[in-house]
Structures are given as C-alpha cells and as structure tokens.
C-alpha positions in Angstrom: 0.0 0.0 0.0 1.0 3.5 -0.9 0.5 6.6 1.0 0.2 9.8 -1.2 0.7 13.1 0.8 -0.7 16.1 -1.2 -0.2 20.0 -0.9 -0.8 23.0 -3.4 1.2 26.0 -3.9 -0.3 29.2 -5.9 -3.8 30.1 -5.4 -6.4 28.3 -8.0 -8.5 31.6 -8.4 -8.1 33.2 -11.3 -6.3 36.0 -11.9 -4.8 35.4 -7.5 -1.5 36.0 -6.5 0.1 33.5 -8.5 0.0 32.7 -12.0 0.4 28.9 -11.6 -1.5 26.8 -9.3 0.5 23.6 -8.5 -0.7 20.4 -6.9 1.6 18.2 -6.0 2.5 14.8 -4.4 4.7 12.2 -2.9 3.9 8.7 -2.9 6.0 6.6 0.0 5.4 2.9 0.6 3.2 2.8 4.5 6.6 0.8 5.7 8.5 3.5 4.9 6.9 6.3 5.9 8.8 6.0 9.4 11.8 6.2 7.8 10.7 8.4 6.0 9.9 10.8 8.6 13.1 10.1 10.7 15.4 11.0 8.2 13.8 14.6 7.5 14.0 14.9 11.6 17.1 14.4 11.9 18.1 17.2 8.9 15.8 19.4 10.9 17.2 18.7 14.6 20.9 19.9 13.1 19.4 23.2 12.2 18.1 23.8 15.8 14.4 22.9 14.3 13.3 19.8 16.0 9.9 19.4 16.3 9.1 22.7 14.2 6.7 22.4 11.0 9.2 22.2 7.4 6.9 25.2 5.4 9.1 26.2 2.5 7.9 29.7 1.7 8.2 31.2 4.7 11.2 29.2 5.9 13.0 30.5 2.3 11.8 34.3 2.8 13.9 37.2 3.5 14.1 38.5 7.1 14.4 42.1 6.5 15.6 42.3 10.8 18.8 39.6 9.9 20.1 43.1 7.4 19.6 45.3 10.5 21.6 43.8 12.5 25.3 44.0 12.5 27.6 40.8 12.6 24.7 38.7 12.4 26.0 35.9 10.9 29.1 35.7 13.1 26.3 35.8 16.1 25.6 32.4 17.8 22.3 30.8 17.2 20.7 32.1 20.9 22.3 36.1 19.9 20.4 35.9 16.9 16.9 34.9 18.1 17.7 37.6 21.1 18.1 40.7 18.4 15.4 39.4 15.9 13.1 39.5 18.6 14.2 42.7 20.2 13.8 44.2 16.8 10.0 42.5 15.9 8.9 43.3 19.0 9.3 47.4 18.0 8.6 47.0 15.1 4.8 45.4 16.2 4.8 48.3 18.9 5.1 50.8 15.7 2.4 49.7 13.9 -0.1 49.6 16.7 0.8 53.1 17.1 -0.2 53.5 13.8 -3.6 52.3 14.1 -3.6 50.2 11.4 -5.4 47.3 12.3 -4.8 45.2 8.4 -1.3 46.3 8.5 -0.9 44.6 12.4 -2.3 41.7 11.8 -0.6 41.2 8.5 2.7 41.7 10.1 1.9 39.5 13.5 1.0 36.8 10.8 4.2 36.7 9.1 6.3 36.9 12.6 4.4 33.8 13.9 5.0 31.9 11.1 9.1 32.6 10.4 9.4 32.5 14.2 10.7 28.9 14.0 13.5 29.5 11.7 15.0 33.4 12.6 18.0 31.7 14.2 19.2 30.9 10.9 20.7 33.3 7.8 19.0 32.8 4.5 22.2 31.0 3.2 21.7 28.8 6.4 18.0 28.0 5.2 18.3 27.7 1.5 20.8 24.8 2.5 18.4 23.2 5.0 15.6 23.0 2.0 18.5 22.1 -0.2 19.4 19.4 2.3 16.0 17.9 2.3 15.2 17.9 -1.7 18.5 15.4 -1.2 17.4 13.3 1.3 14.5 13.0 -0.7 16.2 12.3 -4.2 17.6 9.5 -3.1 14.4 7.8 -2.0 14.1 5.0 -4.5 11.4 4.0 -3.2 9.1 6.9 -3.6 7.7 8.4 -6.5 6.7 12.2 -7.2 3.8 13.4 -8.9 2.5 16.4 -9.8 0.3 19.3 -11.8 1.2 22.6 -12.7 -1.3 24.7 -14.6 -0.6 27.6 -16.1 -3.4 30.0 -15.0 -4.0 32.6 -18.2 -3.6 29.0 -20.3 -6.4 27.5 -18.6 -9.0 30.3 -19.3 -8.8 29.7 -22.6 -9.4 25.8 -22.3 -11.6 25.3 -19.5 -13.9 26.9 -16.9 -12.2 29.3 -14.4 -13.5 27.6 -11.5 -12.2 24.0 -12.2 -8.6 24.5 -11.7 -8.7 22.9 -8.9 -10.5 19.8 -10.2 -8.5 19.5 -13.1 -5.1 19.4 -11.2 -6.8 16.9 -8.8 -8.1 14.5 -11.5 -4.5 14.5 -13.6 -2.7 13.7 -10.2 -5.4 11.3 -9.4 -4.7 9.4 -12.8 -0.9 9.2 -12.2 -1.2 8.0 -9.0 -3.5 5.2 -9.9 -1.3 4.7 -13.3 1.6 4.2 -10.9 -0.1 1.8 -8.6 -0.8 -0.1 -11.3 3.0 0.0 -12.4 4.2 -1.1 -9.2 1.8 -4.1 -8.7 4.3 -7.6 -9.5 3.4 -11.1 -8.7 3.6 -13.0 -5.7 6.0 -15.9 -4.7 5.0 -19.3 -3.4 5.4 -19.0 0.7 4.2 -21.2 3.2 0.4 -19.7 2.1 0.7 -21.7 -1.2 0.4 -18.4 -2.8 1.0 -19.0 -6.8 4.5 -17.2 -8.3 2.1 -15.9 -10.8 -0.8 -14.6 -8.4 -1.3 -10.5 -8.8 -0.4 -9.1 -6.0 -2.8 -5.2 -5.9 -1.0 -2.3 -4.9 -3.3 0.0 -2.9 -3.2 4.2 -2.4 -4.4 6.5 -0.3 -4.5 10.4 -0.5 -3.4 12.2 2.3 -4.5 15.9 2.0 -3.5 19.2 3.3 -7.1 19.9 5.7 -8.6 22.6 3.9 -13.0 22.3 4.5 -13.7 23.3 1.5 -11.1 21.5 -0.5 -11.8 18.3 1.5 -15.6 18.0 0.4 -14.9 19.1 -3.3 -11.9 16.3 -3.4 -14.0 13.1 -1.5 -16.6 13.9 -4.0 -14.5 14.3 -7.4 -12.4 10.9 -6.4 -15.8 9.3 -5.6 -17.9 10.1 -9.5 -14.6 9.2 -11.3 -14.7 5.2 -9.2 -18.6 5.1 -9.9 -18.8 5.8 -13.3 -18.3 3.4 -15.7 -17.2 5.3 -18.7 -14.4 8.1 -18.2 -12.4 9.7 -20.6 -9.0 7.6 -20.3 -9.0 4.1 -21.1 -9.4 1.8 -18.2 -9.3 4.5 -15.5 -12.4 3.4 -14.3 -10.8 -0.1 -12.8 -6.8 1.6 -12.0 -9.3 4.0 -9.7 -10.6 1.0 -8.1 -7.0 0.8 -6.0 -7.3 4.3 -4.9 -9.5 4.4 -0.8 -12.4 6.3 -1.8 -12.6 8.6 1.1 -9.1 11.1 1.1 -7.6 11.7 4.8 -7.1 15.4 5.3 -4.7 16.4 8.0 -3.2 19.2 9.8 0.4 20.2 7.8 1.6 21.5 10.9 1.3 17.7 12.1 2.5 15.8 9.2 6.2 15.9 8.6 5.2 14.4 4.7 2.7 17.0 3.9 5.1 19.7 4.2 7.9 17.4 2.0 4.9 17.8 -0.5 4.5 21.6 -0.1 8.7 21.8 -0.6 8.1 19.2 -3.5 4.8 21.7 -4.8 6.6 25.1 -3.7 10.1 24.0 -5.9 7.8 23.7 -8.9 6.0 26.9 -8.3 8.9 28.9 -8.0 10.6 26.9 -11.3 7.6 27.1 -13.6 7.1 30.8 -12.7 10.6 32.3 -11.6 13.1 29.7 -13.2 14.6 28.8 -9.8 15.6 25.6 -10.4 17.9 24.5 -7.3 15.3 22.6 -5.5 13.9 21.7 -8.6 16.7 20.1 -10.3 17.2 18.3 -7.1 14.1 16.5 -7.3 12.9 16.3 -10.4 16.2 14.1 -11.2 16.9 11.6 -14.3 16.6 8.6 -11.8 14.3 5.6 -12.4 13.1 3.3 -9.3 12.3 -0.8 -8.8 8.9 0.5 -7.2 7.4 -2.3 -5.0 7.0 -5.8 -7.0 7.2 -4.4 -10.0 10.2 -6.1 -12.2 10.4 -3.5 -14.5 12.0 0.2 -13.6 9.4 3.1 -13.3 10.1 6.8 -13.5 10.3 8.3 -10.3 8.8 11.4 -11.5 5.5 12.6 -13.3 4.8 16.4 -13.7 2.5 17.7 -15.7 2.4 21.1 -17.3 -0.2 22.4 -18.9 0.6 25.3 -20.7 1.3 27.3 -24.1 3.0 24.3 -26.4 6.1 26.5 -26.9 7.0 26.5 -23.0 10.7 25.9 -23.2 10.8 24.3 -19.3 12.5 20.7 -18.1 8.9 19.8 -17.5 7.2 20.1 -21.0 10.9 19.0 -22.7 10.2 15.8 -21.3 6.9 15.9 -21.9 6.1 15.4 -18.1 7.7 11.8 -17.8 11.4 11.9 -16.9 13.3 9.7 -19.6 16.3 7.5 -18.6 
C-alpha cells in the first residue's frame, strides 16, 4: 500500500497571486513512511528545528531584521533569536501606534510563522531545503507526482473555476497509473500463494485539511470510481485501488505533507521564476524498482499544462522523466 501526501502552492483563483497553481504529491510505501519521517528529523534537529513544522515559503523568505543587525552571521544561534526578537517586538509596537489594524495583523501573521527559523541566515536556510530535496532524491522507493497549470492557459481551455479539479483528476490518474506499475506477482510461501498470483498495490490520499477542498476532493475521487465510462481508457478499474474517502490532516502535524509543499513550492517557484535548485534536485533523471514491479518506473511525473512552446525541463520531457 501506498500513502500519497498532497499540498498545493499558488492560489487556484483566477487572476490570485500567482500565475500557476500547483498540486503536488509524494507517494512513499506505509513501511517507509517512518523512515521516512526520521530522516527529515534528523536534517531538521541539526538546524536547531526539532519538532518545528518544514513550510518552505516562509522558511526561504527574506528577514528584512537579519540586514539590520550588525555581525549577524558571526552571532551564535541564541544572539540571533535575542536581536530578531528585540527588533520585531518594535517593530509590532510601531504599527499599533499606527492604528492600522490590516497592516498589524498582517505583520503578526508573518512573525508567527518565520518565528521557527530566525536563528538561521538565509544561506543557512536555502541549504536546510536544499538538504532535504537530497534526502528526498535519493528515496528509491518513492515516487513524485505532480500538476502545474498555467493560469492565463487554462482560461482559454476550461472553466475558471475548475482549476482545482482538473489538477486533482491529472494527479489522481498518475497516482492510480503508478499503482498499477508497481503491482508484481507473488511468490509461493508457506500460504501456497501462486508465483504468478497479482499481488494489488493499494493508495491513499493524504491531503493538506482545507474544508472546503476536503468535500470538493472526497466527491470528485468518488464520481470518477462510480462511473463506468471516463475519458481515459481503463481508468475506471486503475481508480478502483485508490481508498475512496481522502484523509485530510493538519500540515503542521504531518512531517510528509510539508515534503509535499517543498516538492509543490520547488515547482511553483521553477515554472514561474526559473529557480531551479530545488527543482533540479528532485525532479532528477533517476528511475526506481517500485514495489514488486520487475520492470523500472520513472520516479517522476509532472505535468504542465501550458502554451506548447514553453521551453521548461517539464514540458521537454513531456512530463515523464526519460532514462
């Protein structure tokens, strides 16, 4: 059985802040997932984070406090914290002065969430994410999936209000095309089980908790196993493996949802900036002996759906990674 942990990055409104919405997943095998999980502590525990939540954006973000203080590198991880604080705290005592309330809360938002990582200098925590893309490269075992939809491409396909749906369904389909990859055959044991018995590989989403997305998802999975025609052949039966009823958790909680929003955020920030650091990292020319399968499978599937003369690693391969 797989488990499939899923996170977005970019808005799906249309026009938003972003002009790509990306869904994106990572598919771990459930005996791995401790593994898993204890290898990304342990990165996490050398950067004085243990225990803290991995959330890429904010961990990458400049601190504009780190510039305003002198030495700051050469300052010792408990200095640091001591003068970034000293200087949010009046900074939050300045706006309140100003009265405005947006402005406050805005800023109050963005100091609770980068309070984890201000002991570290940007350099400090581009390596920690670039750390992590490694660890997670050389999974061979896992398998990465992904949609990336170009949002002023989209209007002119499909409905504005189904980007969402659509990057769900593609990554649905590649996550049941993959389970079907990675099914083999059995062995005889002391079962009697038959060498050439299928053996079903099984998935289940794992979601970021978001009410609104949760309903909209459980539902979409749910038409595409009952009906009996769709519009890819056999999809109906490879949808069959998937549990019909996603899990959707708290990020903050799961250390594998946020490896999917660094997995979704290093696409984002490719497909719109060309950043391709984290990118490159993961999104790698390796294949993997998934499960029982005896043939190799690409570790990678990204799909991008935009103009045909994008130029990017993603549409080049044509969203499968070639050996």
């Amino acid at each position: 059985m797989y488990l499939c942990y899923l996170d977005e990055s970019g808005v799906p409104e249309i026009p938003g802040n972003s002009t790509h919405f990306v869904l994106a997943g990572i598919a771990i095998p459930i005996e791995r997932w401790r593994e898993a999980d204890a290898s990304i502590s342990e990165i996490m525990a050398r950067y004085g984070l243990a225990g803290e939540e991995l959330h890429t954006a904010w961990l990458l973000r400049k601190y504009l406090e780190q510039s305003r203080i002198d030495g700051f590198d050469n300052l010792g991880w408990d200095e640091r914290r001591i003068q970034v604080s000293r200087l949010r705290v009046a900074e939050v005592h300045r706006v309140q002065k100003l009265g405005i309330a947006r402005r406050n809360a805005q800023l109050k938002k963005v100091y609770r969430h980068t309070d984890p990582y201000i002991h570290l200098t940007l350099s400090e925590r581009n390596r920690l994410a670039l750390e992590i893309a490694e660890s997670i490269s050389k999974w061979e075992w896992a398998a990465l999936i992904a949609s990336c939809i170009d949002k002023s491409f989209f209007l002119t396909k499909q409905s504005f209000d189904q980007v969402n749906a659509s990057a769900f369904s593609w990554v649905l389909v590649q996550f049941a095309q993959f389970l079907e990859e990675a099914e083999g055959f059995g062995s005889i044991d002391e079962k009697g089980l038959h060498p050439r018995v299928p053996i079903g590989e099984f998935g289940l989403l794992i979601h970021d908790n978001n009410p609104t997305v949760a309903l909209k998802h459980t539902r979409q999975l749910r038409a595409i196993q009952d009906s009996d025609k769709t519009a890819y052949s056999g999809l109906h039966e490879r949808m069959q493996r998937i549990i019909e009823t996603p899990l959707f958790v708290d990020s903050s909680l799961t250390r594998m949802i946020q490896l999917a929003d660094l997995w979704a955020y290093s696409l984002r920030r490719y497909v719109e900036n060309g950043e391709g650091s984290l990118f490159s990292t993961l999104f790698s020319k390796k294949w993997t002996t998934i499960g029982r399968s005896p043939f190799p499978i690409p570790r990678a599937s990204v799909h991008h759906l935009t103009d045909q003369s994008c130029q990017c690693l993603i549409c080049a391969k044509r969203g499968t990674l070639e050996k």
